[in-house]
VOZA-841442 format. One record per residue: residue number from 1; residue in three letters; y, z, x of N, C-alpha, C in turn. Coordinates in steps of 0.05 Angstrom, whole numbers, plus 32768, in hexadecimal, padded with zeros to 4 digits. Example, Ala and Ser with C-alpha at 12.3 -4.5 7.8 and 13.67 -1.06 7.14 Angstrom:
<sites>
    nr   rest    npy    npz    npx   capy   capz   capx    cpy    cpz    cpx
     1    Ala   7F8E   809C   8108   7FA6   809C   80F6   7FBE   809C   8108
     2    Ser   7FD3   808E   8101   7FEB   808F   8111   8001   809D   8102
</sites>
This chain:
<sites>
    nr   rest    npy    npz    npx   capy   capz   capx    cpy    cpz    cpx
     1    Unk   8746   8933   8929   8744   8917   891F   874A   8916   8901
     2    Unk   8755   8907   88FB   875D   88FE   88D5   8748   88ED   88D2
     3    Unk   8746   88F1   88C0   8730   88E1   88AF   8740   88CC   8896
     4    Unk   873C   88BA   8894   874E   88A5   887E   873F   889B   886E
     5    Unk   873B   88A7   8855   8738   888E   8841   8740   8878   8834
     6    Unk   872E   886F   8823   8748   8855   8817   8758   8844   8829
     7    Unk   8743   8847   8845   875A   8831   885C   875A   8813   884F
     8    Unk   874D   880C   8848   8753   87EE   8840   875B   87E3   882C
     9    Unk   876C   87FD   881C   878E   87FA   8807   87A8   87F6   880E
    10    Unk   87B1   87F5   87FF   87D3   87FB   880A   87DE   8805   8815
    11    Unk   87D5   8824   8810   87DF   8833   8815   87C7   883F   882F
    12    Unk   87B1   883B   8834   87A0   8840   8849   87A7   8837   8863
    13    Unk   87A3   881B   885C   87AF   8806   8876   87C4   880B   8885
    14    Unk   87D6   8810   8877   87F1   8810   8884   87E9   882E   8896
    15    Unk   87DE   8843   8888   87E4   8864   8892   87D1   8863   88AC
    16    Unk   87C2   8851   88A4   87B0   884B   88C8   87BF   883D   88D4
    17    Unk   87C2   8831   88D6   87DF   8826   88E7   87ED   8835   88F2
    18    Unk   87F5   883D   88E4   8812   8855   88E8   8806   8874   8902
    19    Unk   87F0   8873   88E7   87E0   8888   8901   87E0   8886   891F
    20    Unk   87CA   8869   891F   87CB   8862   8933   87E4   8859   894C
    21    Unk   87F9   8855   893B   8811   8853   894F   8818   8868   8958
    22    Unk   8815   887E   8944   8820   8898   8950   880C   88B1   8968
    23    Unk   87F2   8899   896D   87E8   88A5   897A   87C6   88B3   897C
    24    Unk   87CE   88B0   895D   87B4   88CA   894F   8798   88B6   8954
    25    Unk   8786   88C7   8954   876A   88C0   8944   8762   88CA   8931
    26    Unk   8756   88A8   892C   875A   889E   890E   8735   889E   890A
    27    Unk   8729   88A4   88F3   8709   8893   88EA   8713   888E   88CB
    28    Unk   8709   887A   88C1   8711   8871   88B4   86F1   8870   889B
    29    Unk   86F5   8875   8882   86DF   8876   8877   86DB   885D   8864
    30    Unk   86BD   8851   8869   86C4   8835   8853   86A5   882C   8851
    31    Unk   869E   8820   8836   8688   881A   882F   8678   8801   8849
    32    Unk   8690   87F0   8849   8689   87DA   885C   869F   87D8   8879
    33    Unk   868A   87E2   8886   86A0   87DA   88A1   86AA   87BF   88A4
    34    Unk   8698   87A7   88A3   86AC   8795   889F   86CA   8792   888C
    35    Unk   86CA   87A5   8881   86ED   87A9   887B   86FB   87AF   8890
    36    Unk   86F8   87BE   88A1   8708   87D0   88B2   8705   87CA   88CF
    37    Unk   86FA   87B0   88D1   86EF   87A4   88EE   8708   879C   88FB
    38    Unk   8721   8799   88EF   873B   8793   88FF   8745   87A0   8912
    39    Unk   873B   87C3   890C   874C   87D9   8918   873C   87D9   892F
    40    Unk   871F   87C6   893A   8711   87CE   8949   8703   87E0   895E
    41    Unk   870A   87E4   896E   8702   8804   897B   871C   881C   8973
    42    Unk   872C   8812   896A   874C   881B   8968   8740   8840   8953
    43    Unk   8734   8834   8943   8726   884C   8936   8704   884C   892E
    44    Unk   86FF   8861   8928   86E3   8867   8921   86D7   8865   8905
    45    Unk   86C3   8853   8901   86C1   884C   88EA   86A5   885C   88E5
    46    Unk   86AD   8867   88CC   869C   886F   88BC   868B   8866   88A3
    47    Unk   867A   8869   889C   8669   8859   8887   8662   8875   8873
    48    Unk   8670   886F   885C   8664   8887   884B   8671   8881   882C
    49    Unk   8670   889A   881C   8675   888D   8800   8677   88AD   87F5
    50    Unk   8693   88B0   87E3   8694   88C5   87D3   8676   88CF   87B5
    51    Unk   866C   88AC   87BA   8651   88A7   87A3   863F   88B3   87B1
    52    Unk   863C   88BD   87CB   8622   88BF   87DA   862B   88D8   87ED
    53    Unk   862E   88EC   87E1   8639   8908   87F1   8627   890D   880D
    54    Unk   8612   890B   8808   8604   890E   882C   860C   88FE   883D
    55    Unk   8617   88E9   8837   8622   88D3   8848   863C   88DB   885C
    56    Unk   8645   88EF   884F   865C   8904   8855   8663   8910   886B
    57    Unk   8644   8920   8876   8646   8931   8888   8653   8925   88A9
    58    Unk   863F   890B   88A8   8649   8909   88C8   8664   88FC   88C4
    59    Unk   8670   88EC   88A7   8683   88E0   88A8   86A2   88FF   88AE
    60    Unk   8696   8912   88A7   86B2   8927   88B0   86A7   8940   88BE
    61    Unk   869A   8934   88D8   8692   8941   88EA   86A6   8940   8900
    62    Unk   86BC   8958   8901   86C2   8952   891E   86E1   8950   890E
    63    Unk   86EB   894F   88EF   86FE   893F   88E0   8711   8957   88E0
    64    Unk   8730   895F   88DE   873B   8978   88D6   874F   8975   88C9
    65    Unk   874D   8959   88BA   8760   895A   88A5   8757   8935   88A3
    66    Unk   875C   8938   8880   875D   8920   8879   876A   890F   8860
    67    Unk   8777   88F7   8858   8781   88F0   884D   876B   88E9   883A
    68    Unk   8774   88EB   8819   875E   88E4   880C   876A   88D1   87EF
    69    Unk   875E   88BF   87E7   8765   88B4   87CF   874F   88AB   87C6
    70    Unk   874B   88A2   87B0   8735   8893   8799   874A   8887   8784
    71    Unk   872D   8873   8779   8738   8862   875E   8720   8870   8750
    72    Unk   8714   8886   8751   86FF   8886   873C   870B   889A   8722
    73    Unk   8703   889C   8705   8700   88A3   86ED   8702   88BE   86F4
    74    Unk   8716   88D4   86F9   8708   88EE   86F9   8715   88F9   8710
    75    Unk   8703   890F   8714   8708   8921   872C   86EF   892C   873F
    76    Unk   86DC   8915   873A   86BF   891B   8748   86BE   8911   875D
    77    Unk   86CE   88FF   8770   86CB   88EF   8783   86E1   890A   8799
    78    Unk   86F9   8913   8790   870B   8926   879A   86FB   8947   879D
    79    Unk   86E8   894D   8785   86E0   895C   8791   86C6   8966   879E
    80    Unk   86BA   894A   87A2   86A7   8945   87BD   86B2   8943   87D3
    81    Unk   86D6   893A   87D5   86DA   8936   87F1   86DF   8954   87F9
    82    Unk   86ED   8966   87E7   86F0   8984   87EC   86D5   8990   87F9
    83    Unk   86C7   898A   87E2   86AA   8995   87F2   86A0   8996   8818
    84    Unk   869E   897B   8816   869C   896D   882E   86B4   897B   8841
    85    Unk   86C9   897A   8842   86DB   8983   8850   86D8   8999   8859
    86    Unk   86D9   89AE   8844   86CE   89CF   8849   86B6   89CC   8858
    87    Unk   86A0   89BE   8853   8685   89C4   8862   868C   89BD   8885
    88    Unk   869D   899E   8883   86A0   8997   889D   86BD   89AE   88AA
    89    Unk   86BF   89C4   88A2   86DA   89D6   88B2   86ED   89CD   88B8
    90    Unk   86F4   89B7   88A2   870F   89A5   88A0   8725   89B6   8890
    91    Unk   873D   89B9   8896   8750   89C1   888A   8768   89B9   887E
    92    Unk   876E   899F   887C   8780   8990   8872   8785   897F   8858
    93    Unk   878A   8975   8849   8787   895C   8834   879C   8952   8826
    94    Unk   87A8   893A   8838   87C0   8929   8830   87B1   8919   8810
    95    Unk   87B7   891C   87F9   87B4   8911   87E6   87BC   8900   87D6
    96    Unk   87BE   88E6   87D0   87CA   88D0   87CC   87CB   88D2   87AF
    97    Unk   87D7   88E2   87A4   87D2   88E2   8786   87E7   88D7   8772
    98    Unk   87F5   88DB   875B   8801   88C6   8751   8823   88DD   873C
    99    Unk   8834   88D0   8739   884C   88DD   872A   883B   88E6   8717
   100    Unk   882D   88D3   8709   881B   88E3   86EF   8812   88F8   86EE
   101    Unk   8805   8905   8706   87FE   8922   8709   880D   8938   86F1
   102    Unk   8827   8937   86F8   8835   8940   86E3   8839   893E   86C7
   103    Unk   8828   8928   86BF   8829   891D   86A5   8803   891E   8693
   104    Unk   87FC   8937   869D   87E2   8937   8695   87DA   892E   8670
   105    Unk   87F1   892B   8666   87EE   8920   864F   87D5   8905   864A
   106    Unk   87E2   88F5   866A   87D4   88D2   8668   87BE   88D8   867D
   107    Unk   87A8   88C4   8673   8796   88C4   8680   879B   88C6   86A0
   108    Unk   87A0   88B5   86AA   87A6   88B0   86C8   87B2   88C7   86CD
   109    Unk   87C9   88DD   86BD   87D4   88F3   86C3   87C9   88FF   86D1
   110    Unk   87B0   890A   86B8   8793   891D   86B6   8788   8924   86CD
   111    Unk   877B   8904   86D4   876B   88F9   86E6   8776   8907   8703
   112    Unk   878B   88FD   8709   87A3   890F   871D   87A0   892E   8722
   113    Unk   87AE   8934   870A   87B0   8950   870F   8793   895D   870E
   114    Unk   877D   8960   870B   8763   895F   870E   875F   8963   8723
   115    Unk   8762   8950   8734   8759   8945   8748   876B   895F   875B
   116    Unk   8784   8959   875A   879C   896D   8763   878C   898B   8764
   117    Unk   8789   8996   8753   877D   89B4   874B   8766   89B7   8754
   118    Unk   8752   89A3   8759   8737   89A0   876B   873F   89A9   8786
   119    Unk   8754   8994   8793   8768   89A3   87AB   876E   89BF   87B4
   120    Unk   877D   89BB   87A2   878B   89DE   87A1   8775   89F6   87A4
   121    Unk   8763   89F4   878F   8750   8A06   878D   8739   8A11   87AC
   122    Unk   873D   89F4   87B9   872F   89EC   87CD   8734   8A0B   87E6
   123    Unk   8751   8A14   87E6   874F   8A22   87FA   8764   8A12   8817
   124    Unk   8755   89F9   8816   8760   89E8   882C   8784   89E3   8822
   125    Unk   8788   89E2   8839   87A7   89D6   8836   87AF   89BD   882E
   126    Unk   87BA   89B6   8829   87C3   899B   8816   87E1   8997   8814
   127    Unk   87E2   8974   8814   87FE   896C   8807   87F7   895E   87F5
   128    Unk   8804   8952   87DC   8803   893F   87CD   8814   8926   87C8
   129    Unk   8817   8917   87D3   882D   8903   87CA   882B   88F5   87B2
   130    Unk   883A   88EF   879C   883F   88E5   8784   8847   88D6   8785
   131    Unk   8840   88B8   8786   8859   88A2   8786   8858   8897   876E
   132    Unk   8868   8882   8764   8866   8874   8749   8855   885F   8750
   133    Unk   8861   884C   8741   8860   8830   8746   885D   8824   875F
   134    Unk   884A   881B   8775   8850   8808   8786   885A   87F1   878A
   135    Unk   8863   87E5   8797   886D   87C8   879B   885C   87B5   879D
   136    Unk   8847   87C4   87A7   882E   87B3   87B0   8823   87AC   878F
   137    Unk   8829   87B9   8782   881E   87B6   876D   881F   8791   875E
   138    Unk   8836   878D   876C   8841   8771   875C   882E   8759   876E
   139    Unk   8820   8762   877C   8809   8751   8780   87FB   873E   8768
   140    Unk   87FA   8754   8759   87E1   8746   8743   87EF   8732   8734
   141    Unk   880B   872B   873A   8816   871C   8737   8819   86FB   8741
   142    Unk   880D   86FA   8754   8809   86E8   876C   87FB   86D1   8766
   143    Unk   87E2   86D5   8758   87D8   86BC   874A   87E3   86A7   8738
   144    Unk   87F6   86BC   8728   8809   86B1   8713   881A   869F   871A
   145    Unk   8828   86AC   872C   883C   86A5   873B   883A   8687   874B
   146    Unk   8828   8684   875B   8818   866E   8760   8816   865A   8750
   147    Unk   880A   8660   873B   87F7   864B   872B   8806   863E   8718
   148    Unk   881A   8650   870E   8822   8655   86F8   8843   8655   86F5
   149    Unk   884F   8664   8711   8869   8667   8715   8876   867E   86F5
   150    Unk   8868   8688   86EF   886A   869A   86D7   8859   86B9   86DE
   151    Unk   886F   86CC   86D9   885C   86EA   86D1   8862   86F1   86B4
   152    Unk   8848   86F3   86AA   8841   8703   8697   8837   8722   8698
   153    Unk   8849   873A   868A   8848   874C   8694   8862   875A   868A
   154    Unk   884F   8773   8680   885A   878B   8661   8870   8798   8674
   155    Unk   8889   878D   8679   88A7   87A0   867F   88B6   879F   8671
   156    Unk   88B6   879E   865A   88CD   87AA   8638   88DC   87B1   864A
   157    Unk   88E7   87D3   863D   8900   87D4   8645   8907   87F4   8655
   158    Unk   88EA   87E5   866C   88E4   87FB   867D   88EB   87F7   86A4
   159    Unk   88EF   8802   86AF   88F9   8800   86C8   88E5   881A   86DA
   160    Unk   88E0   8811   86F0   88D2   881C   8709   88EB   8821   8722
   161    Unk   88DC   883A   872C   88EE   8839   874C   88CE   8829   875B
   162    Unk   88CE   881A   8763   88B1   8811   8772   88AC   8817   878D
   163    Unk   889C   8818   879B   889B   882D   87B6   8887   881E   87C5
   164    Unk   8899   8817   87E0   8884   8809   87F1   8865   881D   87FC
   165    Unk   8853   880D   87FF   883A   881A   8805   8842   882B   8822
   166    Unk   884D   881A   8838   885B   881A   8852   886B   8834   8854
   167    Unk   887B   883A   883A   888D   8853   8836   8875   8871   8833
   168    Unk   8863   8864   8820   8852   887E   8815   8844   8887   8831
   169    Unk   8836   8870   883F   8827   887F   8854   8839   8889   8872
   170    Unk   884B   8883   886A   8866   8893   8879   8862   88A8   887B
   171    Unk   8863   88B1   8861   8867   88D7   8854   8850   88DB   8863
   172    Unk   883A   88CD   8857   8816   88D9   8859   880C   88E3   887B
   173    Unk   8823   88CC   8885   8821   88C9   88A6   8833   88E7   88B6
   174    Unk   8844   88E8   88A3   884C   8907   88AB   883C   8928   88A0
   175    Unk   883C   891D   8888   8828   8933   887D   880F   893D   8899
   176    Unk   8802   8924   889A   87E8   8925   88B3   87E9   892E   88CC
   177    Unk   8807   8931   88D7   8804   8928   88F1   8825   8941   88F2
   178    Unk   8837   894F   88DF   884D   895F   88E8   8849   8972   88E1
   179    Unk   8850   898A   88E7   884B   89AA   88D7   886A   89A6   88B9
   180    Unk   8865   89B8   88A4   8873   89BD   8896   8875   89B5   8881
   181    Unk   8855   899E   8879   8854   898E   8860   883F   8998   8850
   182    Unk   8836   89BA   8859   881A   89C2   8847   882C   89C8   882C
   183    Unk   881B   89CE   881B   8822   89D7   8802   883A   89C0   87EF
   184    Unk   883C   89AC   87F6   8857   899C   87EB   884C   8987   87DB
   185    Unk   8866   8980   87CB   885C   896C   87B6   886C   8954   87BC
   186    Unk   886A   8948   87C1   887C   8931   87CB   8879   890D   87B2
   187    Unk   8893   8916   8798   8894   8901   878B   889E   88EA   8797
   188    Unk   8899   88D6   8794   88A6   88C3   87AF   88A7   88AD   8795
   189    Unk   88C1   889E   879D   88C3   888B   878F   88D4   8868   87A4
   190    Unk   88DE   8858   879B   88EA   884C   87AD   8912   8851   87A4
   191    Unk   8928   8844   87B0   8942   884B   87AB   894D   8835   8790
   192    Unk   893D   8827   8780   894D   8816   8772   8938   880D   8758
   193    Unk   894C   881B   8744   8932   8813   8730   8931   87F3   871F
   194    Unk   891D   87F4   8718   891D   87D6   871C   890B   87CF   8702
   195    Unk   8917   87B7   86E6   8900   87B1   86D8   88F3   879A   86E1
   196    Unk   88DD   879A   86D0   88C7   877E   86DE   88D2   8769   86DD
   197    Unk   88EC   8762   86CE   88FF   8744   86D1   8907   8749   86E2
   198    Unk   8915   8764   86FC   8926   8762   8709   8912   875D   8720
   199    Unk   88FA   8769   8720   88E6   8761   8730   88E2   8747   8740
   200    Unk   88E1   8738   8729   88D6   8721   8721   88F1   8711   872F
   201    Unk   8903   8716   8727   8912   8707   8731   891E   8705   8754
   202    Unk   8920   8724   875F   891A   8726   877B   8900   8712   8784
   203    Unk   88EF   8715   877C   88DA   8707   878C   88E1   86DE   8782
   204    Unk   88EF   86DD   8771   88F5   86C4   876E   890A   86BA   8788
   205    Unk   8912   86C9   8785   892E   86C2   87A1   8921   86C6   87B9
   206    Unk   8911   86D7   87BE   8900   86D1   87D4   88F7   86C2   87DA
   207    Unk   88EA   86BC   87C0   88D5   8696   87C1   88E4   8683   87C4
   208    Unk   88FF   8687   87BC   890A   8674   87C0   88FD   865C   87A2
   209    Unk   88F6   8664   8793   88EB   8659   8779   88F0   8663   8760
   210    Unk   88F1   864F   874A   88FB   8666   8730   88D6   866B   8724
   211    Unk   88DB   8684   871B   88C7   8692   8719   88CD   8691   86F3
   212    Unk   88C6   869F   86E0   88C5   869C   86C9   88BA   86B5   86C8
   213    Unk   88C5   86CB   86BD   88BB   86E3   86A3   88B0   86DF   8688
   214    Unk   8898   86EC   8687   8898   86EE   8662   888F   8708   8664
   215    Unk   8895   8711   864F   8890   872C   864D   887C   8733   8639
   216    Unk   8867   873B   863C   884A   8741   8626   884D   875A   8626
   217    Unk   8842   8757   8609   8836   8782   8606   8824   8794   861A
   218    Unk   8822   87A3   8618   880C   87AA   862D   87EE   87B1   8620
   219    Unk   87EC   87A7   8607   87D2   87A5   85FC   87C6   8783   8612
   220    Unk   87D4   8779   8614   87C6   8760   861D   87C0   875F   863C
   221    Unk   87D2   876D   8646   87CB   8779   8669   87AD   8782   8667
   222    Unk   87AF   879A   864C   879D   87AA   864F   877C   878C   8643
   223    Unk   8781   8780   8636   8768   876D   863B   875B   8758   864D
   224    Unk   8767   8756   865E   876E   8744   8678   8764   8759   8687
   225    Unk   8764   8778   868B   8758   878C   8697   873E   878B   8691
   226    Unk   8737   8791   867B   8718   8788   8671   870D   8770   8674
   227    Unk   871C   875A   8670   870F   873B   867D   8706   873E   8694
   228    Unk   8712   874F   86A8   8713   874A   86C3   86FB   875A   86D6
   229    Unk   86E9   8772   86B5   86DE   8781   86BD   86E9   8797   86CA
   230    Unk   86F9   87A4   86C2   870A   87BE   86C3   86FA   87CE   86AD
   231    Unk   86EA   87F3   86B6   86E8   87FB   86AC   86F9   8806   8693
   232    Unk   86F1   880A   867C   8702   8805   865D   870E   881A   8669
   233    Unk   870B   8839   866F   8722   8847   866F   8730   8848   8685
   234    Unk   872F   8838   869D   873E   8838   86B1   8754   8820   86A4
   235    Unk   8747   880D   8696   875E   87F6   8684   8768   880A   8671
   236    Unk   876D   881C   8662   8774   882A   8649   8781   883E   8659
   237    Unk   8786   8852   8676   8798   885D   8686   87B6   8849   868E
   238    Unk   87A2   882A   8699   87B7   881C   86A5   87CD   8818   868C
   239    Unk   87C0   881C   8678   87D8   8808   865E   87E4   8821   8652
   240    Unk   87E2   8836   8657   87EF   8854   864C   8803   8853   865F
   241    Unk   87FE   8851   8677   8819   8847   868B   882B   882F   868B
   242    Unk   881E   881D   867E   8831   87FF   867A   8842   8807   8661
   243    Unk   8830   8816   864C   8843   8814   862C   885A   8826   863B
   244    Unk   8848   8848   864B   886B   885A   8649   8887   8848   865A
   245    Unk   887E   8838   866A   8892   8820   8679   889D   8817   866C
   246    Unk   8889   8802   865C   889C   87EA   8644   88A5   87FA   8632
   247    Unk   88A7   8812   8628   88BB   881D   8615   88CC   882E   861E
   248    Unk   88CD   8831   8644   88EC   8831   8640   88E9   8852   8661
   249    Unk   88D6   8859   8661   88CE   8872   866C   88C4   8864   868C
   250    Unk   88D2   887C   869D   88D5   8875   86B2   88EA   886D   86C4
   251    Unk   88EB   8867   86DA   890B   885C   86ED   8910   886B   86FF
   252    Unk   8909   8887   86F5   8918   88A6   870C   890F   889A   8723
   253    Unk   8924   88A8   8733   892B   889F   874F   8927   88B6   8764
   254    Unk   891C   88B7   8770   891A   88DA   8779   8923   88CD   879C
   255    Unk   892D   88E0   87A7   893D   88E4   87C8   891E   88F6   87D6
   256    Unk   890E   88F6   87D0   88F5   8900   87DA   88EF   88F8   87F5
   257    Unk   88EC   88D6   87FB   88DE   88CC   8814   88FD   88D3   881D
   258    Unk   8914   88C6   881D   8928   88C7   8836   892A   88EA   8840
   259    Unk   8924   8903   882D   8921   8915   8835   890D   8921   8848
   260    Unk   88FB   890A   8848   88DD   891B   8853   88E3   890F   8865
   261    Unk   88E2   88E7   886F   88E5   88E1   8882   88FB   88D0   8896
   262    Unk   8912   88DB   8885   8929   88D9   8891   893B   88BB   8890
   263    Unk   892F   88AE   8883   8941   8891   887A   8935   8889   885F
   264    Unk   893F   8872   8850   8947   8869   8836   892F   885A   8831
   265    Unk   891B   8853   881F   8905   884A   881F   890B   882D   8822
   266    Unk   88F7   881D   8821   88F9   8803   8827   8907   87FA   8809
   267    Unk   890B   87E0   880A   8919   87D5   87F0   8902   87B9   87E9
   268    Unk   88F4   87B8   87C2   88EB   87AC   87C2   88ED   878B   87D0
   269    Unk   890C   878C   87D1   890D   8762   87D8   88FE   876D   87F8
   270    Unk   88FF   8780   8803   88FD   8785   8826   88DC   8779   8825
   271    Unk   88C7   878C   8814   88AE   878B   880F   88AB   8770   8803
   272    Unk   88B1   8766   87F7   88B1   8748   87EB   88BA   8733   8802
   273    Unk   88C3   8732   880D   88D0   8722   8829   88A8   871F   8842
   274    Unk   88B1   873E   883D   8898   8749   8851   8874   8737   8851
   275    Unk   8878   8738   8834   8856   872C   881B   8860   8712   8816
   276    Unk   8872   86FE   881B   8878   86E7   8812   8865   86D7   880E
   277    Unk   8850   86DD   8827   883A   86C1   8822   8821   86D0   880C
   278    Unk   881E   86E8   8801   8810   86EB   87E7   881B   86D3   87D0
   279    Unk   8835   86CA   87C9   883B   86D0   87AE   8843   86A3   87B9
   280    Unk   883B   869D   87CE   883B   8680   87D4   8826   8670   87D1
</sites>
């Protein structure tokens, strides 16, 4: 049985899905089962918390491999799930981790590769996927968009490959479920790099509406993070990633997913077509 965290993200949702088409069983780990009441008997829900390690045991009882991700500060939540894993005679761990890994310079890097080497150290087998930028990301855009018919939002004279969530749990869905993906690093990006005007403007033609760019620093993202009650250094990671963008860093394109799973990733207008009624 896989065990899934983070099902009720982007990148969670979709890889239960996917799972489940291909057959597998799925338990799914989450603070509130009313999140996860859709998948109904389809999988097994679990109630537990990386905050509450005894909560653990029966949640990866029976588990022999599992996908794992967090939003927390660190590498304490990753290596409680190692813990837990080893105790429950689990052997696997698809890891949702980030291109930054490689960039332990920036916080969010750190945080990554941390987490990565908690892994490794573990004994257990492991893949890591790296993606950039999501598509999903342009969500937080949606209110604006709405209300406002304007995004505000730090893209100087920086460009993304952006990567459907749908694409990432692709990989994650093979990692889990095919032989030949232990030990790999898988940077994943999407086929077309793209700045936040070009963004902006795909999803205008979608809307079928003119949309409006302004472009802000990313000191002001980064206070709108703090308004919003965003811990200060999880806001002071996010804006170390917006400045290296807006000045220009970033775009690479990597042939990673069509290598792993055999066609061309999705294309942001495809994902934007798909989310139309978010951004209405």
């Amino acid at each position: 049985m896989i065990l899934v965290t983070g099902a009720t993200g982007n990148v969670g949702h979709e890889l239960v899905s996917q799972l489940l088409d291909l057959g597998q069983s799925v338990r799914v780990l989450t603070r509130d089962p009313r999140k996860v009441a859709a998948w109904g008997d389809r999988v097994e829900c679990a109630v537990g918390s990386f905050d509450q390690p005894s909560t653990l045991d029966t949640v990866l009882d029976g588990i022999e491999q599992m996908f794992l991700m967090t939003n927390e500060v660190g590498a304490g939540h990753v290596e409680t799930a190692v813990k837990a894993v080893q105790k429950a005679g689990g052997r696997n761990i698809v890891y949702l981790s980030s291109t930054g890994a490689s960039h332990p310079e920036l916080l969010l890097g750190k945080w990554h590769q941390d987490r990565e080497e908690a892994i490794r150290a573990s004994g257990l087998t492991w893949t890591f996927l790296r993606p950039g930028n999501f598509m999903s990301n342009t969500l937080m855009w949606a209110e604006m968009i709405k209300t406002q018919g304007t995004v505000y939002f730090p893209g100087g004279q920086g460009k993304t490959a952006p990567i459907d969530p749908q694409d990432i749990a692709a990989v994650a869905a093979l990692a889990l479920t095919q032989p030949g993906h232990a030990g790999q690093i898988y940077d994943l990006t999407g086929n077309e790099p793209l700045s936040t005007a070009q963004q902006v403007e795909i999803l205008s033609r979608v809307l079928g509406k003119p949309i409006r760019y302004v472009d802000v620093p990313p000191s002001a993202v980064k206070e709108q993070m703090l308004a919003r009650g965003l811990p200060a250094l999880v806001a002071e990671a996010a804006t170390e990633v917006f400045t290296l963008v807006y000045e220009g860093w970033g775009g690479d394109v990597t042939d990673t997913f069509a290598k792993v799973v055999g066609r061309k990733p999705r294309s942001f207008e495809a994902w934007s077509r798909e989310h139309i009624a978010a951004f209405q």
